[in-house]
C-alpha positions in Angstrom: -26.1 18.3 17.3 -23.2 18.5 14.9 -21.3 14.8 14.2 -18.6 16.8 12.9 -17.5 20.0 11.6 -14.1 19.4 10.2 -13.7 19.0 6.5 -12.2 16.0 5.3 -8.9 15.9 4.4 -7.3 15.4 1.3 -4.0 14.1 -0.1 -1.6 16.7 -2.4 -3.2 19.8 -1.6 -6.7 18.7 -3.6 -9.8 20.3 -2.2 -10.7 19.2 1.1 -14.4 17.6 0.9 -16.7 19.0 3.4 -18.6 17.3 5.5 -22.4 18.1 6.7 -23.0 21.1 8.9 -25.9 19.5 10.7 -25.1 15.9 11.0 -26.9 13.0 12.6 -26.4 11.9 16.4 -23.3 9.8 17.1 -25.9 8.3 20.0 -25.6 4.4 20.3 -28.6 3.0 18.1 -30.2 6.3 16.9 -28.7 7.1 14.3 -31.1 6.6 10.9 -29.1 7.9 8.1 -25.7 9.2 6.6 -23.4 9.4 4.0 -20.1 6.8 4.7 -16.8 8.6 3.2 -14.6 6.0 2.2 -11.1 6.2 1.3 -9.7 3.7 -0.9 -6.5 4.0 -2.8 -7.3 1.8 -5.9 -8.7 3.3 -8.9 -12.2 2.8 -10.0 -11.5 -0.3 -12.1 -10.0 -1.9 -9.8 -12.2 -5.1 -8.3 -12.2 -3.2 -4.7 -13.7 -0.1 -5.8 -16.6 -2.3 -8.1 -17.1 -4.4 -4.7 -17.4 -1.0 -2.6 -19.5 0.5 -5.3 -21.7 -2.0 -5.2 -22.1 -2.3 -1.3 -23.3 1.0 -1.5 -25.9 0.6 -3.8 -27.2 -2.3 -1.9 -26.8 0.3 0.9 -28.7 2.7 -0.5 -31.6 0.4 -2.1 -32.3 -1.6 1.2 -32.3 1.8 3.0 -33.9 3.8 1.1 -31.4 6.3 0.7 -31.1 7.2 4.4 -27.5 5.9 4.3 -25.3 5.7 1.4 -21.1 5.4 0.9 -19.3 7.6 -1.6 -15.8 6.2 -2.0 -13.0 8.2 -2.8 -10.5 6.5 -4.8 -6.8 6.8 -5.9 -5.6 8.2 -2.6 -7.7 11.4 -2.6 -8.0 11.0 0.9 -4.0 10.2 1.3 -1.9 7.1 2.1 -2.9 4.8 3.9 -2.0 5.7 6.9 -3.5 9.1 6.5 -6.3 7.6 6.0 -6.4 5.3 8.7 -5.6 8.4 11.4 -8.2 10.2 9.2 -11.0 7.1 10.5 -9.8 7.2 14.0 -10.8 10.7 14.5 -13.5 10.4 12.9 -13.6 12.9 9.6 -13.8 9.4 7.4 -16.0 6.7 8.5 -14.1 3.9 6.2 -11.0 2.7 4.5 -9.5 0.5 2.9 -5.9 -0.4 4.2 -2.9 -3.0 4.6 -1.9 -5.6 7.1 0.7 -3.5 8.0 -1.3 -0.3 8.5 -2.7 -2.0 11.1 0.2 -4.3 12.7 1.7 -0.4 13.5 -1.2 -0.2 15.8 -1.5 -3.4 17.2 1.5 -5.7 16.8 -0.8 -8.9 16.9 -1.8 -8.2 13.4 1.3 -10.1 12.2 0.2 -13.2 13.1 -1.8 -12.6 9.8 0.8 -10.7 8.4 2.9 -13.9 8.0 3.8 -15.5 4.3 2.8 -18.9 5.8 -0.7 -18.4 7.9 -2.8 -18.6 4.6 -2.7 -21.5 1.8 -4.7 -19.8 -0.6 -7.4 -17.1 -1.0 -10.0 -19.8 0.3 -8.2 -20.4 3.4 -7.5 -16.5 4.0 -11.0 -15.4 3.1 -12.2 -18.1 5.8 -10.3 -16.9 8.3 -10.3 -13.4 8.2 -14.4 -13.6 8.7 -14.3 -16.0 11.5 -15.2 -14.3 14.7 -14.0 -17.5 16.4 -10.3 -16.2 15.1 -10.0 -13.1 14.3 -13.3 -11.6 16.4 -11.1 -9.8 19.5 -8.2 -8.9 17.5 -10.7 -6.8 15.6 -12.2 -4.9 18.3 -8.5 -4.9 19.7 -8.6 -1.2 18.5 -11.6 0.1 19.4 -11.1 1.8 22.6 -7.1 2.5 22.3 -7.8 4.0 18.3 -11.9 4.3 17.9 -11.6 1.8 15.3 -13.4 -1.4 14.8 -12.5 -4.4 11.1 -14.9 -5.2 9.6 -13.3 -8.0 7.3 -11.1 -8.2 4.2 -10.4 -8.5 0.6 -7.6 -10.6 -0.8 -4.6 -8.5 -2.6 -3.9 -12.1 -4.4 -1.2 -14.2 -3.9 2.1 -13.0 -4.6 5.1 -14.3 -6.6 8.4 -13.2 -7.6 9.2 -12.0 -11.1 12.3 -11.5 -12.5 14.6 -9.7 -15.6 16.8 -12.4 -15.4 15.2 -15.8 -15.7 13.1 -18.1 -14.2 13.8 -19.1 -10.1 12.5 -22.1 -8.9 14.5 -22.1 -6.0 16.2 -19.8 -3.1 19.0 -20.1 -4.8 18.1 -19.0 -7.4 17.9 -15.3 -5.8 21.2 -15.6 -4.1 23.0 -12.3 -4.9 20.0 -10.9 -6.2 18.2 -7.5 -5.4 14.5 -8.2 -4.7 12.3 -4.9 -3.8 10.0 -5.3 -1.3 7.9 -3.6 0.9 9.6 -1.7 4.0 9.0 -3.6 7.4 10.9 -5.5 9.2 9.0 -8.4 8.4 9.4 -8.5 4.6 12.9 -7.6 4.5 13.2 -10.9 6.5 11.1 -12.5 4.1 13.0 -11.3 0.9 16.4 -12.7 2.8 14.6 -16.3 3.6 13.9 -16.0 0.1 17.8 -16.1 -0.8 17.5 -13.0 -2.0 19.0 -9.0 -0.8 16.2 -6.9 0.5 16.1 -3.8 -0.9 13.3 -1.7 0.4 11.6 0.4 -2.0 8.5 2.5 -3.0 6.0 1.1 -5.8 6.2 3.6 -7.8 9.5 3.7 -8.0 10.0 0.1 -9.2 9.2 -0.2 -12.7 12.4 2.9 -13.3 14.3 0.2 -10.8 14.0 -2.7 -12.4 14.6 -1.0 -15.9 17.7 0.5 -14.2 19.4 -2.6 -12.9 18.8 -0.9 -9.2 16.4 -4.0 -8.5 16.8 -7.5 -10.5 13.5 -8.7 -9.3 10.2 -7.8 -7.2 7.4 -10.1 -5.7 3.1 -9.1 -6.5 -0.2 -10.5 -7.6 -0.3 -10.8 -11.1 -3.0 -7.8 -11.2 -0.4 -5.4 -10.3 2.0 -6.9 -12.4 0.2 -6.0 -15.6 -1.9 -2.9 -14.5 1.7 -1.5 -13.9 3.4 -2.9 -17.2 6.2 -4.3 -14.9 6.4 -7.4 -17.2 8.2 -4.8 -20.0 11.5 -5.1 -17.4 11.2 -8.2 -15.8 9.6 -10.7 -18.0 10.0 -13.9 -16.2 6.9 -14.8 -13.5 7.5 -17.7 -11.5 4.9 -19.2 -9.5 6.4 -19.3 -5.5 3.0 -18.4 -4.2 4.8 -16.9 -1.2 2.4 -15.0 0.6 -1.1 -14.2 0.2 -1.8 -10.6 0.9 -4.7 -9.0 3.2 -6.3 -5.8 3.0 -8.5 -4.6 5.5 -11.7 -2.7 5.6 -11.9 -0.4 9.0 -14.7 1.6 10.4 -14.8 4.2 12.9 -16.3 2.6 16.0 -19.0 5.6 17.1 -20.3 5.7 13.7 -21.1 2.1 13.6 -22.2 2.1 17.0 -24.5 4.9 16.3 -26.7 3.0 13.6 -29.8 1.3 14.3 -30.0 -2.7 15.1 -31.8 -3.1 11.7 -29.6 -0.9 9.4 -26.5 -2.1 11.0 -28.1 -5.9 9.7 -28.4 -4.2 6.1 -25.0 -2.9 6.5 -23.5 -6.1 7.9 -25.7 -7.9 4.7 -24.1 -5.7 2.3 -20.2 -6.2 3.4 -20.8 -9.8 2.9 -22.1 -9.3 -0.8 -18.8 -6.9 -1.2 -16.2 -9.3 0.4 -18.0 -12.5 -1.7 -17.8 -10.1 -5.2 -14.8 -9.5 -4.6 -13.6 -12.7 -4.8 -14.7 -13.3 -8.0 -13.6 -9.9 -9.3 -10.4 -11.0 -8.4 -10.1 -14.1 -10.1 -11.2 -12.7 -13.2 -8.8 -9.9 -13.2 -6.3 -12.6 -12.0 -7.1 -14.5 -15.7 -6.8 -11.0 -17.7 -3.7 -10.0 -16.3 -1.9 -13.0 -17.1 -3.3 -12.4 -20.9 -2.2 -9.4 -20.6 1.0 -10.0 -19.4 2.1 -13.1 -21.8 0.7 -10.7 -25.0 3.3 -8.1 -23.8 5.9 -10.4 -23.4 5.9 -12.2 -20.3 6.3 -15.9 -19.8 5.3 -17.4 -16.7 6.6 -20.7 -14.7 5.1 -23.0 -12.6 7.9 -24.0 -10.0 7.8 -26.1 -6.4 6.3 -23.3 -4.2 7.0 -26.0 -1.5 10.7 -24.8 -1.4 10.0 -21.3 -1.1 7.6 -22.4 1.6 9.7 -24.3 3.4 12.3 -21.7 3.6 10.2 -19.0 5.2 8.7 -21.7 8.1 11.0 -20.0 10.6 9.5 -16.6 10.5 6.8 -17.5 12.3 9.1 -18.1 15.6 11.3 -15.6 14.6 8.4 -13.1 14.5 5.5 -14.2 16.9 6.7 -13.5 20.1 3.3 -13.6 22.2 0.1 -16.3 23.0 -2.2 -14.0 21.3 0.0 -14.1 18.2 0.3 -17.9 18.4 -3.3 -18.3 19.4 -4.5 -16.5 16.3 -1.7 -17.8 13.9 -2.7 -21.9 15.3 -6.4 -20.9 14.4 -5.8 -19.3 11.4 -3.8 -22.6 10.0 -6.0 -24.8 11.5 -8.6 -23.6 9.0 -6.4 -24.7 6.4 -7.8 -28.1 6.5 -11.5 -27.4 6.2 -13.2 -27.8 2.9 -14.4 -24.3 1.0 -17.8 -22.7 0.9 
């Protein structure tokens, strides 16, 4: 009773990983064992990959072995969105992937999607594990795709850096090109930032901003020094525009198909991840800004109220539904309760 027979598919021609000939049943509850693939496209330093890793030991350990997750980093599965296809039919059980991976499948995604839903990593990590929130939108994909979130992990909160000086207002980017990521939504966020939009690819943006093409960019401050971006735009100034969202997925058979008590273990696990996470982030928050300011980079706290202020609109501009509203009202109403 083969699960699958297809190989799993890798990005840039690299050998295709195969998957077992005789694989457990897909049947609801009776499945007792077998292996997760999941594609990620951080490398194996990054604090996702530790937090995976370490799910799947936990995995492993509290299972004895009858189910473990080998992740495949750096994209060896493909982009994103290669990899999400690659969950929905069901030749990768899990990835990791963007908001707006997902807001292409389901457009009420973007109520999360937004600069202004979250505060802070607190709020967001509330949120995005309260069933009372987020639970339908979740499942929202299940039958239409075969894929069910599980949760997230923070990408950080994300700032604007600059080669020409500090900003610590819109007007400050008036005239100025600021890369961005290409959707509708943050090229309308770049232009409520005072700034021209100019959609580009990440790795292209280092050779940008080095080349005048770009005179500024917006990240987490992990990015910002893992990719040496602070050698052509030294100044880092503190907007706190957005946080961003990553999302873990899972195809919906396979995690129908495990047992009540190993779905528990698997369930107990992701919150271990999602909660090491966290602190793997802020710790490679702290050493990127080291980083950073030993290779040059000065960094300025400014009002991150303005910048705030000036992307309120996009929320009417941008949630046209109830659902969107509904999940975008509960989503800032948890920014009032305390953390824990």
């Amino acid at each position: 009773m083969g699960r699958r027979a297809a190989a799993l598919a890798a990005a840039a021609g690299a050998t295709a990983v195969a998957a077992a000939a005789c694989s457990p049943s897909l049947e609801p509850g009776a499945n007792e064992g077998d292996v997760f693939h999941l594609a990620l496209n951080q490398t194996e330093t990054h604090p996702s990959y530790i937090a995976l890793d370490r799910w799947g030991e936990h995995l492993a350990e509290q299972t004895g072995g009858r189910w473990t997750i080998d992740i495949y980093p750096n994209e060896t599965l493909g982009a994103q969105a290669e990899a999400l296809q690659l969950v929905s039919d069901g030749s990768v059980e899990l990835a990791i992937v963007s908001g707006p991976q997902l807001e292409n499948l389901n457009r009420d995604f973007i109520a999360l999607n937004l600069p202004t839903t979250f505060d802070d990593i607190d709020h967001q990590m509330r949120v995005v594990h309260d069933m009372a929130v987020v639970g339908e939108l979740y499942s929202s994909l299940e039958e239409t795709n075969n894929i069910t979130v599980l949760g997230g992990f923070t990408q950080g909160e994300r700032s604007v850096y600059t080669a020409f000086g500090p900003v610590s207002s819109p007007a400050d980017l008036a005239g100025q090109k600021l890369r961005v990521q290409e959707s509708e939504l943050n090229i309308a966020m770049a232009q409520a930032l005072g700034a021209s939009a100019t959609p580009m690819a990440y790795g292209e943006l280092y050779t940008g901003l080095q080349a005048g093409v770009v005179d500024a960019a917006e990240n987490n401050e992990v990015s910002y020094a893992s990719q040496r971006h602070f050698e052509v735009a030294p100044h880092w100034s503190y907007t706190r525009h957005q946080v961003g969202l990553d999302y873990l997925v899972v195809n919906s058979d396979v995690l129908a198909s495990m047992t009540e008590a190993d779905r528990a273990v698997f369930a107990e696990g992701w919150e271990l991840a999602r909660a090491t996470h966290v602190e793997l982030w802020r710790a490679a928050t702290e050493e990127a800004v080291i980083t950073a300011e030993e290779g040059g980079a000065t960094f300025h706290e400014v009002d991150a109220s303005v910048f705030r202020e000036a992307l309120e609109p996009l929320a009417e501009r941008f949630l046209t539904t109830e659902t969107q509203w509904e999940i975008y009202d509960g989503a800032r109403a948890a920014s009032t309760e305390p953390s824990g």
